[in-house]
C-alpha positions as CSV (number, residue, x, y, z in Angstrom):
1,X,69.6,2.3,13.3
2,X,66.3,3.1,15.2
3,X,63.2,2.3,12.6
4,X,60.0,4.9,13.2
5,X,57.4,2.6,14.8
6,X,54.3,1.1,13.0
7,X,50.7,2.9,14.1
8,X,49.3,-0.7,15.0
9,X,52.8,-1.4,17.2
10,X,52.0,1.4,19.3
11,X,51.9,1.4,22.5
12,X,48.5,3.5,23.9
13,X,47.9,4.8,26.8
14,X,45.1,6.2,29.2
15,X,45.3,10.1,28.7
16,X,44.9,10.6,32.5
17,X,46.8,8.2,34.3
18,X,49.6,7.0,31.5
19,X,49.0,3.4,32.5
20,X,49.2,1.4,29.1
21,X,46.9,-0.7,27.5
22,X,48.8,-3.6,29.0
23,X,47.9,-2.4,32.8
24,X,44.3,-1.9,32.3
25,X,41.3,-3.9,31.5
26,X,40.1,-1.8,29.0
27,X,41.0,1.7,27.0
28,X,38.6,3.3,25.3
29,X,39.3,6.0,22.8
30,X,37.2,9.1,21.2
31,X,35.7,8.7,17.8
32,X,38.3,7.5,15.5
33,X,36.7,10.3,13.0
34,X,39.0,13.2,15.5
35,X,42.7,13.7,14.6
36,X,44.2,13.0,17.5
37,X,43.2,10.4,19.7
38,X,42.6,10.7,23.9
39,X,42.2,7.6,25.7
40,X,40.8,6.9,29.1
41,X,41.0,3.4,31.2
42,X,38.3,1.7,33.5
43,X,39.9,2.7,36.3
44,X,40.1,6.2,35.8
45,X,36.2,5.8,34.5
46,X,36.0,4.3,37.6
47,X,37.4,7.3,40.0
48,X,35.5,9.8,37.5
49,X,32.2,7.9,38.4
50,X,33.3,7.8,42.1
51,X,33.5,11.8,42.0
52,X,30.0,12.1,40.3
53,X,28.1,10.3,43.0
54,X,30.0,12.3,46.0
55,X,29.2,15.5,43.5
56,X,25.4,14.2,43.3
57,X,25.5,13.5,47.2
58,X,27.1,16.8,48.3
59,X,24.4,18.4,46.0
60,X,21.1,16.8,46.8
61,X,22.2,17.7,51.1
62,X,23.2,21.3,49.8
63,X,19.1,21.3,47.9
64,X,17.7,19.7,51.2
65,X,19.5,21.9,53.7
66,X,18.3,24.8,51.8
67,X,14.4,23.4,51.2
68,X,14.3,22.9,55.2
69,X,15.4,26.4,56.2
């Protein structure tokens, strides 16, 4: 017979990527005073970071292009 699993023997995972607490460095979680919980790893803080600086790039050419015409 198949027991439900204890809250503190879950296992969590990053929201994004699935990887589990186990595969990543570090998982950090929304404020514990929300219902339901998301999760998000270094490494996908990592890629999200990544796309804010090319964002930030693409956008300060698109503002300099613009100011020299």
């Amino acid at each position: 017979m198949f027991g439900k699993r204890r809250e503190e023997d879950e296992i969590l995972r990053c929201s994004f990527c699935s990887k589990t607490q186990d595969q990543v460095d570090t998982l950090i979680s929304n404020p514990a005073d929300l219902s339901s919980h998301v999760y998000i790893c270094n490494e996908c803080v990592d890629v999200c970071n990544t796309v804010l600086e090319e964002y930030k790039k693409a956008e300060s050419a698109s503002a300099l292009q613009a100011y020299a015409s």
